[in-house]
C-alpha angles and dihedrals in degrees: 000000000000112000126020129194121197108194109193119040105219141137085281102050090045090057091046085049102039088050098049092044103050095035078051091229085145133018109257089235091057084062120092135188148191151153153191100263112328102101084161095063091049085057087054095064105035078060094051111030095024089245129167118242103227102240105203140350093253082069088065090083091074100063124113096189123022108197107194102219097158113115122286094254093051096059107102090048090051093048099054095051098051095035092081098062100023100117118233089248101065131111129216136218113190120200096179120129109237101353109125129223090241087066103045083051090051087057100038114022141266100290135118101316125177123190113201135176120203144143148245090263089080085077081076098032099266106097114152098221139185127186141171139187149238119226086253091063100095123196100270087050094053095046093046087048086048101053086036086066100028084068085069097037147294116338124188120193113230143166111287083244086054104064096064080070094043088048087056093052111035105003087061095023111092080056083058094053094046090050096048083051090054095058085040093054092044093058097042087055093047083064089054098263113136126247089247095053100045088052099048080051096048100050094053097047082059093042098052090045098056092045079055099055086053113041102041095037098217130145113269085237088055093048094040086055095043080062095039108083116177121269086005135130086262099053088043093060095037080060095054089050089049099052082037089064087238086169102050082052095053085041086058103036086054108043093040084069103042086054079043083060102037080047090049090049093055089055083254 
């Protein structure tokens, strides 16, 4: 892979690029981007990736992979500006939430087209990612796609129906645990602990769950009981969640985002 172009110049495009470049994985000048109308952003990043600002859309030509990073409702007026100058040669990596690969076959023509899902974790090597194919994917481009993404995580081929629902776990994950830091935050303050030291707690408390989950290979339920003693402070606030419908909430959280992708993919 020779030449990338990023078009669009977001929070997700800047963690694909900031990972790549700093595992790396490709040498900052064979990065392109561009975008509709923010030059100033895409100073932003050739000063701090050591990116190349896309000059014009001739240049376009030149381009070995094209990852369509825009949002999503700027698609089809993406796709018709770059369309003219795109070569035929050329493969495509969509990051868009809900926008299916037909129709990104419909804008820019029937070639090698991946669809993955990830998140912002890949700016520090952890991104969560899904990703599908199209039939003109062949076996060196999928493997080529898979270690692309494994440099900035972990990556799991699925069907194309299956990543709105990977978009609602992992793509908007990482938003769902901040939030749940910020309430957490706001209490812990509330008992006189600083901000700082709710936070580092915190952290650390999410960080050594999830090394847990890894490394014993036990179910979350086994792990949760093995904390919750009876009559004790766990079991008290599992019974607040509980009487606070915690899991309807996750169930809608969850599943608002999923029928938010499946609306995206229909142009809604």
């Amino acid at each position: 892979m020779e030449k990338i172009l990023f078009v669009g110049a977001g929070s997700m495009a800047e963690a694909l690029m900031q990972g790549w470049v700093e595992q790396k994985v490709i040498p900052s000048e064979n990065i392109y981007v561009t975008n509709r109308s923010d030059q100033e952003k895409l100073l932003i990043l050739k000063e701090k990736y050591g990116v190349n600002i896309l000059e014009n859309n001739e240049d376009i030509r030149e381009m070995d992979l094209i990852i369509l990073a825009m949002k999503p409702k700027d698609v089809q007026s993406a796709m018709e500006r770059i369309q003219p100058h795109i070569s035929k040669d050329a493969s495509i990596l969509s990051v868009l939430a809900g926008i299916a690969i037909h129709t990104i076959e419909d804008g820019l023509g029937k070639r090698p087209i991946a669809r993955v899902m990830p998140n912002t974790s890949a700016t520090i090597g952890m991104s969560a990612s899904g990703i599908a194919f199209n039939e003109q994917v062949n076996e060196q481009q999928k493997v080529l796609y898979l270690q692309m993404l494994e440099a900035v995580g972990i990556v799991i081929e699925v069907e194309e129906d299956k990543l709105h629902a990977v978009t609602a776990l992992s793509g908007s994950g990482p938003a769902y645990l901040y939030y749940l830091l910020e309430a957490w935050e706001a209490v812990g303050t509330e008992f006189g602990l600083t901000k700082e030291v709710v936070r580092k707690l915190m952290v650390q408390t999410i960080a050594g769950s999830a090394a847990m989950l890894q490394s014993v290979k036990e179910e979350p339920t086994v792990l949760r009981k093995k904390v919750t003693s009876p009559g004790g402070t766990t079991e008290a606030g599992i019974n607040a969640l509980e009487s606070n419908h915690f899991n309807e909430a996750i169930y809608a959280c969850i599943k608002s985002a999923e029928a938010r992708s499946r609306e995206l993919a229909k142009g809604q």
